[in-house]
Structure formats: structure tokens, C-alpha cells
N, C-alpha and C positions, 0 to 999 in steps of 0.2 A: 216088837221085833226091831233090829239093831243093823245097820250096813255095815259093813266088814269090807274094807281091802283084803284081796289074797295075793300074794304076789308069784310071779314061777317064770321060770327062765329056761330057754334050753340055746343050745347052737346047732349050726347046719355045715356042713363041711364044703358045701358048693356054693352058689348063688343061683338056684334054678329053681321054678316053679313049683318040681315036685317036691326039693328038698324042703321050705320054706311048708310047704301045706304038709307034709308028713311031720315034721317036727313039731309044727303047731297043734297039731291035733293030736298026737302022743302027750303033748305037754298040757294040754287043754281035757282031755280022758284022765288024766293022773291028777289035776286039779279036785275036780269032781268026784273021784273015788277018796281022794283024801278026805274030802270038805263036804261029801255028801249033801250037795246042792242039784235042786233043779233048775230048769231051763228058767221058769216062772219066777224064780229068787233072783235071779240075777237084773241089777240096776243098770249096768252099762259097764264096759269092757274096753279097755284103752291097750294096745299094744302097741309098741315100739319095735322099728327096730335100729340095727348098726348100721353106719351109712353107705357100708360094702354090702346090704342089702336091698336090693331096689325091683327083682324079678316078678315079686309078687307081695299083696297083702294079707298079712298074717291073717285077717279077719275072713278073708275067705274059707281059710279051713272051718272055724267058729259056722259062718253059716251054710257053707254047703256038707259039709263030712257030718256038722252034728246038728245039725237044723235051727242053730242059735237065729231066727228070723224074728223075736220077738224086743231081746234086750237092745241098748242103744250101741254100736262098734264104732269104734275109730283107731286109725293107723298112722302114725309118726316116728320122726328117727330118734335116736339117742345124740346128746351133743355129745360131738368126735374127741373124745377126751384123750388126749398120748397114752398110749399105754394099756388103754381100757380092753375087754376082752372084744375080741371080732368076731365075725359074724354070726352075732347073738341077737334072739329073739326074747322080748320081755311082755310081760304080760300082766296089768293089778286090774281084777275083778272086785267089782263093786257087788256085793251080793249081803240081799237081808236073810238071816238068821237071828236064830238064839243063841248061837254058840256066842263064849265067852273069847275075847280076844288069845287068851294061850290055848284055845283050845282051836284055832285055826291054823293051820298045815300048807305052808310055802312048800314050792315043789321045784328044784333046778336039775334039770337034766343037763345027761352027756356034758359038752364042756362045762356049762354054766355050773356045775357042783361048786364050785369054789367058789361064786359069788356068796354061799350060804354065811358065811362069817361076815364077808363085807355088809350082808343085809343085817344083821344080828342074828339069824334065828336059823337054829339047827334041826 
């Protein structure tokens, strides 16, 4: 078995509690249907976010909405690059599989779609 990054993005149109935990968890259910991983596969889970978000951590959706209590979580911003897209949530999952590196499925919602080029992968 092999650890894989999966990467997936999405944005929040407020800076409030709920918006930050509903977006992570739509983002975080689309990973996992893509990538057909369990709670058990997953190695640890690193989310970022933009620094115009500060309401809440993404990782909370992970363990309360989907019961992620077992993998390792941590929460930090992105550096405030001019220009970069705002208040965006990002997400790379460390997760053991056999799947082949093209055969793993990056997931950007709502605004983030556009990141899809800047990451390479379509």
C-alpha cells in the first residue's frame, strides 16, 4: 500500500462558523466519493485556510459531521499571496491506497474550480 496526497479546494462566501463547516464537509464527502477511501486509510489531513478566514477550523467539520476521530488533523493559513483567490479552503489528504497516482481525483468546488489548472490536474 502506497500514501497518496489528494488535494480539494472549495470557497465560502462569509467568514462564519457555519459557512467554513458546511463547505468543508461538502468538500471533504466529494473527496471520498471520488477517491473511495475510508476513515481507516487516511494518514493525517492538513487544511489550510485564506487569512480572511479565522471563524472557525476547517478540521472541525472532518471530526464532528464525519466522525474523522481517528486520523492526525491540523489547521493553518495560506501565505497572503496579492492576488491569490479569497476566502478559500484547501485541503491535501494523506491517504494509503493502491490506487495509482493518475488514478487519484482532486476535487475544487464553487469558487476554487479555477484553481484546477493552477494545480495541473483536471
Amino acid at each position: 500500500m502506497i500514501c497518496r496526497g489528494i488535494r480539494g479546494a472549495t470557497t465560502v462566501t462569509t467568514n462564519s462558523k457555519e459557512a467554513i463547516i458546511e463547505a468543508t464537509t461538502e468538500m471533504l464527502n466529494e473527496l471520498v466519493s471520488e477517491n473511495g477511501f475510508n476513515q481507516e486509510d487516511i494518514a493525517g489531513v492538513w487544511f489550510t485556510t485564506t487569512p480572511d478566514l479565522d471563524a472557525e477550523f476547517p478540521a472541525v467539520a472532518a471530526r464532528v459531521n464525519l466522525g474523522w476521530v481517528g486520523p492526525a488533523l491540523i489547521n493553518g493559513h495560506e501565505i497572503a499571496v496579492p492576488g491569490s483567490l479569497p476566502m478559500c479552503i484547501r485541503v491535501l489528504l494523506l491517504v494509503n491506497t493502491q490506487k495509482a497516482q493518475n488514478e487519484i481525483k482532486f476535487v475544487y468546488l464553487r469558487g476554487a474550480v479555477g484553481l484546477r489548472d493552477r494545480d495541473g490536474k483536471k
